[in-house]
C-alpha positions in Angstrom: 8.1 24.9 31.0 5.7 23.8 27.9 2.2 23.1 29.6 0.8 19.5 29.4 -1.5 18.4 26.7 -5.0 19.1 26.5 -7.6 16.2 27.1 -8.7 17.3 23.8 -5.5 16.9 22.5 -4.4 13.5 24.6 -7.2 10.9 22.6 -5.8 12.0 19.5 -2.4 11.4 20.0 -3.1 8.0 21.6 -3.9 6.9 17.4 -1.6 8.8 14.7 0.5 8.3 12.2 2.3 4.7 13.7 -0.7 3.4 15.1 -2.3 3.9 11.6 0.2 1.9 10.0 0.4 -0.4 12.4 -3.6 -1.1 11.6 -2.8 -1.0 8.2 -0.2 -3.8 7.9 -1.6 -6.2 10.1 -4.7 -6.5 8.3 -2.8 -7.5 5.3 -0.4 -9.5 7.3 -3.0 -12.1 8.7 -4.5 -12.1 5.4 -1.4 -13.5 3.8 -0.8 -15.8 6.4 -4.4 -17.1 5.9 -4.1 -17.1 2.1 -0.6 -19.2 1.9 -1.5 -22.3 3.8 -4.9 -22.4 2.4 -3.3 -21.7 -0.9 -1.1 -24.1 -0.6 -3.6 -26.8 0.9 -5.5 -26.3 -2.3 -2.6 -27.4 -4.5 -1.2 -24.0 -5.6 2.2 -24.5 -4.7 2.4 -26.8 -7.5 1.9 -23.9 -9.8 4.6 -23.5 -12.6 6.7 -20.9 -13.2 6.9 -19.4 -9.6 3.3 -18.4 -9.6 2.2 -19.4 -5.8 3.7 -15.8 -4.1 1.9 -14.1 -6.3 -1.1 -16.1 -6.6 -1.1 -15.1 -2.4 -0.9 -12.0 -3.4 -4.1 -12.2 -5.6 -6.3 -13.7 -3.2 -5.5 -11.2 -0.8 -6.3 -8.2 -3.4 -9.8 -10.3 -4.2 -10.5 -10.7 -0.7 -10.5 -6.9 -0.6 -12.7 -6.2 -3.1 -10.2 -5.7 -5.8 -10.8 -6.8 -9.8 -8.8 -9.3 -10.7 -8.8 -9.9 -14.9 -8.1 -13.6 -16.1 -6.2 -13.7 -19.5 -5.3 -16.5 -21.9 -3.1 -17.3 -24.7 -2.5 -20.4 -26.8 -1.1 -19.0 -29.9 -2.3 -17.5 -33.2 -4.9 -20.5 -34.0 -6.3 -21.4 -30.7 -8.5 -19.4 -28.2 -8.8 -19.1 -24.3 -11.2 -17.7 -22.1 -11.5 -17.8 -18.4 -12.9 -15.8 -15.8 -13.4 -15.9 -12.0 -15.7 -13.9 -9.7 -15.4 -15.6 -6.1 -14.5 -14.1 -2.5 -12.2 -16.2 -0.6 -14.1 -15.0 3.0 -12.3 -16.8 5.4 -9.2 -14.1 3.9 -11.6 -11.1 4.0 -13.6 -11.9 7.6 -10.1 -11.7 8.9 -8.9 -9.0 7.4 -12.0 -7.3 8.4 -11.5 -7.8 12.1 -8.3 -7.0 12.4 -8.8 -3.5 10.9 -11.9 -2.7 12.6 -10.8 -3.9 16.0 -7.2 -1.9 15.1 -9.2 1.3 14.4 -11.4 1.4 17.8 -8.8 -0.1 19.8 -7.3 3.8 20.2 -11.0 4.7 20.8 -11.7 2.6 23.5 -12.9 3.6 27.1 -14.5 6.8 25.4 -18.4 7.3 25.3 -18.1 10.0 22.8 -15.9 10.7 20.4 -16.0 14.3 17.9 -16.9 13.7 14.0 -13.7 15.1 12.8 -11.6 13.3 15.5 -12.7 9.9 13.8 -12.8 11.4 10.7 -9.1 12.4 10.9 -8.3 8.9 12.5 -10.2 6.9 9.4 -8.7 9.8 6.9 -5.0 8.6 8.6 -5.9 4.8 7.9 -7.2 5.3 4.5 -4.2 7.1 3.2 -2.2 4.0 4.2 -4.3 1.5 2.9 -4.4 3.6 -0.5 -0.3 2.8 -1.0 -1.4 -0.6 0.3 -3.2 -1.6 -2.6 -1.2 0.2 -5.5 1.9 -2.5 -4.2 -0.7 -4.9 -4.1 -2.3 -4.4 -7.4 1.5 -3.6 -9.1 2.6 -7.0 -7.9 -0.3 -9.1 -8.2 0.6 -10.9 -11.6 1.1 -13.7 -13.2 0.9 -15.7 -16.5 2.0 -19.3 -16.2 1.2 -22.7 -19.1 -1.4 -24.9 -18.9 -0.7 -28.8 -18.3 -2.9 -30.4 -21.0 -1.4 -33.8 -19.9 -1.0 -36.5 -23.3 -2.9 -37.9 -25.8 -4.5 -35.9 -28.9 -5.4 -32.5 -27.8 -1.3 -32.6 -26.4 -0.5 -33.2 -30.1 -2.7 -30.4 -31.4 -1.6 -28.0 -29.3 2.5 -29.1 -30.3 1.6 -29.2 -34.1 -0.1 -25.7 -33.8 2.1 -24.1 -31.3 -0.7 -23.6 -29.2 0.2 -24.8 -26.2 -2.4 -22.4 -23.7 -1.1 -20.3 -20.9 -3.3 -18.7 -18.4 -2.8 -15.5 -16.5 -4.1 -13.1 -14.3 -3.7 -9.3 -13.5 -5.0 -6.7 -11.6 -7.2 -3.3 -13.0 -5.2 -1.1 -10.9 -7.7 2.2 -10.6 -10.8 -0.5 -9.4 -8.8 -2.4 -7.4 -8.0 1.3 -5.6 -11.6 2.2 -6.2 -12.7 -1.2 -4.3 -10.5 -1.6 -1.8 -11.2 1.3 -0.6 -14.9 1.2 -0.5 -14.1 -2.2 1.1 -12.1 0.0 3.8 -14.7 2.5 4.4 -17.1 -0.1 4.4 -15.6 -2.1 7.8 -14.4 1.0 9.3 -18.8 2.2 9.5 -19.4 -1.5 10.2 -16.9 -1.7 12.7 -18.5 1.7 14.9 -21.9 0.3 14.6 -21.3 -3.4 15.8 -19.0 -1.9 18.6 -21.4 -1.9 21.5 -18.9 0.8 23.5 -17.1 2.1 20.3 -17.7 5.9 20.8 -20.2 8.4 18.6 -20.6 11.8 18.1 -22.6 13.1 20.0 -25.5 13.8 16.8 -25.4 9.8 16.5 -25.5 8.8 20.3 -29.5 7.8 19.5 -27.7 5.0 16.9 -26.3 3.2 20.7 -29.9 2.1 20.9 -31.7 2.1 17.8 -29.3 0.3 15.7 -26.3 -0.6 17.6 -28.1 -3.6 19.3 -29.4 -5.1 15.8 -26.3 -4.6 14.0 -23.8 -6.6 16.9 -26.9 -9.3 16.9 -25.8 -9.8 13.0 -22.3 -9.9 13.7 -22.5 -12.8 16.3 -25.1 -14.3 13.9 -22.5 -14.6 11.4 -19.6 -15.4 13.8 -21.8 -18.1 15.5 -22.0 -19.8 11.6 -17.9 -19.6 11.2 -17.7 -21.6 14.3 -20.1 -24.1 14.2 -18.8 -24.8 10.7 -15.2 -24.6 11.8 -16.2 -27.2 14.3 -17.9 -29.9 11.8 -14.8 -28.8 8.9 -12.9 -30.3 12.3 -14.8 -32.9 13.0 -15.2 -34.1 9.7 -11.5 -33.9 8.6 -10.7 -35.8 11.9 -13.4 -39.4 10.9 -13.5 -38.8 7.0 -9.7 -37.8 6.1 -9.0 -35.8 3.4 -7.4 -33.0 5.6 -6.1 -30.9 3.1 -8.9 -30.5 1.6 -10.8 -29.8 4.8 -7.5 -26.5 5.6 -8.2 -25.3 2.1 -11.3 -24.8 2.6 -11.0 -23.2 6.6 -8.4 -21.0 5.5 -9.8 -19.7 2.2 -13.8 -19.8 2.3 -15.4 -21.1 5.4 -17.8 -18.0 5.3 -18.9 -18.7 1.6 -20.1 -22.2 2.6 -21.7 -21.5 6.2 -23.3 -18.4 5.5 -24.8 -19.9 2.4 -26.3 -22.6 4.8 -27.3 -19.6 6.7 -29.7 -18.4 3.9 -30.9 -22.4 2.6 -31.7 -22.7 6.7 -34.0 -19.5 5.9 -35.7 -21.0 3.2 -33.8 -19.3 0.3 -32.9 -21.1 -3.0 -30.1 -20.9 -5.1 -29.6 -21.9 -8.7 -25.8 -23.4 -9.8 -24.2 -25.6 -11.8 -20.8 -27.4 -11.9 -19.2 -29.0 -14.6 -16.1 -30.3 -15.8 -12.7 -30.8 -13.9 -13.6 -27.6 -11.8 -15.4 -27.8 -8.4 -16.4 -26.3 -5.2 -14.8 -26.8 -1.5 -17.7 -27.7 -0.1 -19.7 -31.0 1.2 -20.5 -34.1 -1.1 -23.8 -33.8 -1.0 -23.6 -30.1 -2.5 -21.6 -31.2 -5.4 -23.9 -34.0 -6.1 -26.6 -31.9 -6.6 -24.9 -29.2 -8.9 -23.3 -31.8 -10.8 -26.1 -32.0 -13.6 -26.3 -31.2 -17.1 -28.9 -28.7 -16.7 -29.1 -25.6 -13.7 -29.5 -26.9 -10.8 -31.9 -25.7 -7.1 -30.5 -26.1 -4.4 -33.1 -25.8 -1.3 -33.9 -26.9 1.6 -35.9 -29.7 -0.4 -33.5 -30.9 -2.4 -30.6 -30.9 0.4 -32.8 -33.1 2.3 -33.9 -35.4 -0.8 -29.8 -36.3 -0.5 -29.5 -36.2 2.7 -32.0 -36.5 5.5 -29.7 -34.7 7.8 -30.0 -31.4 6.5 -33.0 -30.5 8.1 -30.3 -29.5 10.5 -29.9 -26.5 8.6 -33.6 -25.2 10.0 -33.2 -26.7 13.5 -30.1 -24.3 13.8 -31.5 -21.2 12.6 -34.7 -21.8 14.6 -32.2 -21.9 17.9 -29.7 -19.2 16.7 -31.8 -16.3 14.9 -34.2 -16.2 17.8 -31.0 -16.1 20.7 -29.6 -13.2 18.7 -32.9 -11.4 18.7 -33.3 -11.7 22.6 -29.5 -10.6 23.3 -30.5 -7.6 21.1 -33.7 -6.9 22.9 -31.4 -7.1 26.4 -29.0 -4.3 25.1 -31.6 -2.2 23.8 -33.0 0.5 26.0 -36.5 -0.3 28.0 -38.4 2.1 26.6 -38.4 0.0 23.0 -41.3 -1.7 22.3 -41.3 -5.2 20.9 -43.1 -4.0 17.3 -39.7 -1.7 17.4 -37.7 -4.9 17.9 -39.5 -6.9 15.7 -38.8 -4.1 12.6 -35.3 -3.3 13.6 -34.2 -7.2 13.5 -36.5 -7.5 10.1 -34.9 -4.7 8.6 -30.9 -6.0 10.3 -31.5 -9.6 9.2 -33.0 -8.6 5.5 -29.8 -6.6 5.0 -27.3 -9.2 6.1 -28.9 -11.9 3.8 -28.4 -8.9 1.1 -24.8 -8.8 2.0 -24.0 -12.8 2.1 -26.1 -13.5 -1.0 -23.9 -10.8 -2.7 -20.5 -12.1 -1.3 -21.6 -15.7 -1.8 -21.7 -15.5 -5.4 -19.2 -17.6 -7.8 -18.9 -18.1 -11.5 -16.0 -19.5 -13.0 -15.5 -20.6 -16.7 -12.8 -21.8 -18.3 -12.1 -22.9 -22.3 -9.7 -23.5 -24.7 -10.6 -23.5 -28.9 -8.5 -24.5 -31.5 -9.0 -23.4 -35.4 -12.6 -22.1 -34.0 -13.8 -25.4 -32.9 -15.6 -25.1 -29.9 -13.9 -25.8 -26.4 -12.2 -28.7 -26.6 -10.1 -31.0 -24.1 -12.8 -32.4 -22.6 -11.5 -32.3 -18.8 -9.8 -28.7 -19.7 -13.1 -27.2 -19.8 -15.5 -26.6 -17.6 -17.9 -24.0 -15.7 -19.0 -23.3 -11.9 -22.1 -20.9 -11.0 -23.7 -20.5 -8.4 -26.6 -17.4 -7.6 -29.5 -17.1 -5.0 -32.7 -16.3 -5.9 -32.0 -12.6 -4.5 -35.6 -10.8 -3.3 -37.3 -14.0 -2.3 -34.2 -15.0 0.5 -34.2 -10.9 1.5 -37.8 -11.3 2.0 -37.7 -14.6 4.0 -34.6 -13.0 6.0 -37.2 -9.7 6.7 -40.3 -12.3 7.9 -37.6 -14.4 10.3 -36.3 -11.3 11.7 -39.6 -9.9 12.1 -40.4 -13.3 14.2 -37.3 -13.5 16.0 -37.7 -9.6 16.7 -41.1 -9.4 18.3 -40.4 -13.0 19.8 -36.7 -12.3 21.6 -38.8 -9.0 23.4 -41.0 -10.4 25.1 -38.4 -11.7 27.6 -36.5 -8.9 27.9 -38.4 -6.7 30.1 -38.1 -9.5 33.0 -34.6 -10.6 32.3 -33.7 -7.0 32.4 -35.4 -6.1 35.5 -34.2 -9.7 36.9 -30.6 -8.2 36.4 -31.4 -5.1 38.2 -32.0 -6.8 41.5 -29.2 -8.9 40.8 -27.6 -5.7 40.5 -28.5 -2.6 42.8 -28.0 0.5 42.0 -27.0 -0.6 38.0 -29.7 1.3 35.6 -31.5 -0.5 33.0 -31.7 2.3 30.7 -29.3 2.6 27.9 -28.5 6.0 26.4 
């Protein structure tokens, strides 16, 4: 009669081989069934050629962290260039919390956990996410023709035999490369926002030096999804234009509310938008890009085109500062509130880091004929869009430094208040 399995032996059964995949093809599930309806609330259904499936497919792989290449063709005398560099974050924040929360779910009611147990677990994850994105990079692409409508440049194109086509496809070996940095990237991420995900025993010290900071970031950032999911609601309920309103929920949320996150800091960004393209994002924002020459967009100029803006501060003033106390709360009661005060500086400085990296876009498209500039008029265009990078990582460092020292100094008696609503629970976090 075989003996029954060790309890060193019983957590790691519990997440093997079929829970691994099972992690590993949700994720991309629930990021295709975000990317389709968004997709197709954008208007990509209408592509020719049978491009939308794969277009899903595309988004997903960007949303990863994979390199997608634009390519263009419109025959021996004419030229076309594109290219695109843009997160769809409403794909990749879901696709991020389905695979963390998949890889602790086995882990959970643990308090510690060995370095190679969760090593072997990741190692089990990442080897089915590697086949994962080969499929997706084999079958995401496409090359489909250009609608240049009537009129002259119609003509041209017929008399030349230069009628454009556009295309995309994947670098296979980044897109591995990326999405699997993107992988180990919200697998660490996920154990240190975890409040009871379990450590090694080495890191237990990270439950209350950083674990408290980092899961104040992640509702930070959470809190902006749904306050903006709410007015993207709101607003698609009294102005109209739904589809519009479920493109952008479905596809890049994130990239506009944690951008507001940053111009509620103080930060500024620099952008531009011109010709047919544009951005899925408020009126007032494409007003101010709209212009021949770079635009700023700030605080300032928001509210020189709309006095209601100023919103922007009003909610960063209520939400950095409620973060920073529910941090302080979890933390142990030995911390000081200088310790606070750095530890939310250095948490907040690095998630502004983060979002103005992700929030990033530049797209350029252009078609020339017999060397002649780009021509078409409304076939042409160019979006951009960058943050002035150290100045919002500084202002993100002096907030959390505020917020920080600011959220501690109520801790102590809320903590000790809970105790004697309590009896016999211990303040003291390990």
């Amino acid at each position: 009669m075989s003996s029954p399995p060790t309890a060193a032996a019983r957590p790691l059964a519990r997440h093997g081989w079929t829970q691994a995949a099972a992690v590993v093809l949700t994720g991309p599930a629930v990021m295709v069934l975000l990317a389709a309806p968004g997709l197709w609330a954008a208007g990509a259904a209408d592509l020719p050629d049978g491009a939308f499936a794969r277009v899903v497919v595309a988004t997903v792989v960007a949303a990863v962290g994979g390199t997608l290449e634009l390519s263009g063709n419109a025959g021996a005398l004419a030229r076309t260039r594109a290219d695109l560099t843009v997160l769809p974050l409403s794909v990749t924040l879901a696709g991020a919390l389905v695979i963390g929360s998949g890889f602790l779910r086995p882990l959970r009611h643990r308090a510690v956990a060995s370095a190679r147990e969760l090593a072997g677990w990741a190692a089990r994850i990442a080897v089915l996410w590697l086949c994962v994105l080969v499929v997706l990079a084999l079958v995401a692409r496409q090359s489909f023709a250009v609608d240049v409508g009537n009129g002259t440049l119609s003509d041209l194109t017929g008399l030349f035999d230069a009628a454009p086509r556009i295309g995309f496809t994947t670098d296979a070996p980044l897109t591995v490369l990326f999405g699997l940095l993107w992988l180990a990237g919200v697998l660490v991420l996920a154990l240190l926002v975890a409040p009871t995900a379990p450590l090694p025993g080495r890191l237990l010290r990270c439950h209350g030096s950083v674990r408290p900071a980092a899961h104040a970031m992640l509702v930070l950032l959470l809190a902006h999804v749904f306050l903006g999911l709410v007015a993207a609601l709101v607003a698609a309920a009294t102005r109209g234009r739904p589809a519009e309103t479920l493109a952008l929920i479905l596809l890049g949320l994130p990239n506009l509310v944690w951008l507001a996150l940053t111009l509620g800091l103080g930060a500024t960004w620099h952008g531009r938008v011109d010709g047919p393209f544009g951005l899925p994002m408020p009126h007032v924002l494409d007003e101010i890009l709209r212009t021949p020459d770079v635009a700023t967009l700030n605080l300032r100029t928001l509210t020189a085109h709309d006095g209601t803006m100023w919103w922007l501060l009003v909610t960063e003033v209520v939400l950095v500062p409620a973060v920073a106390l529910a941090a302080a709360t979890r933390s142990p009661a030995r911390v000081r509130a200088r310790q606070h005060a750095v530890r939310l500086g250095v948490a907040l400085a690095l998630t502004v880091f983060m979002v103005c990296l992700l929030c990033r876009i530049s797209a350029h498209y252009g078609l020339s004929l017999l060397g002649i500039g780009d021509l078409g008029g409304g076939l042409s265009g160019e979006v951009f869009l960058r943050p002035r990078l150290w100045q919002a990582v500084g202002l993100g460092a002096l907030w959390g430094l505020a917020a920080g020292f600011l959220g501690a100094l109520p801790a102590r008696p809320l903590r000790r208040w809970a105790g004697r609503a309590r009896p016999g629970v211990r303040n003291e976090t390990p």
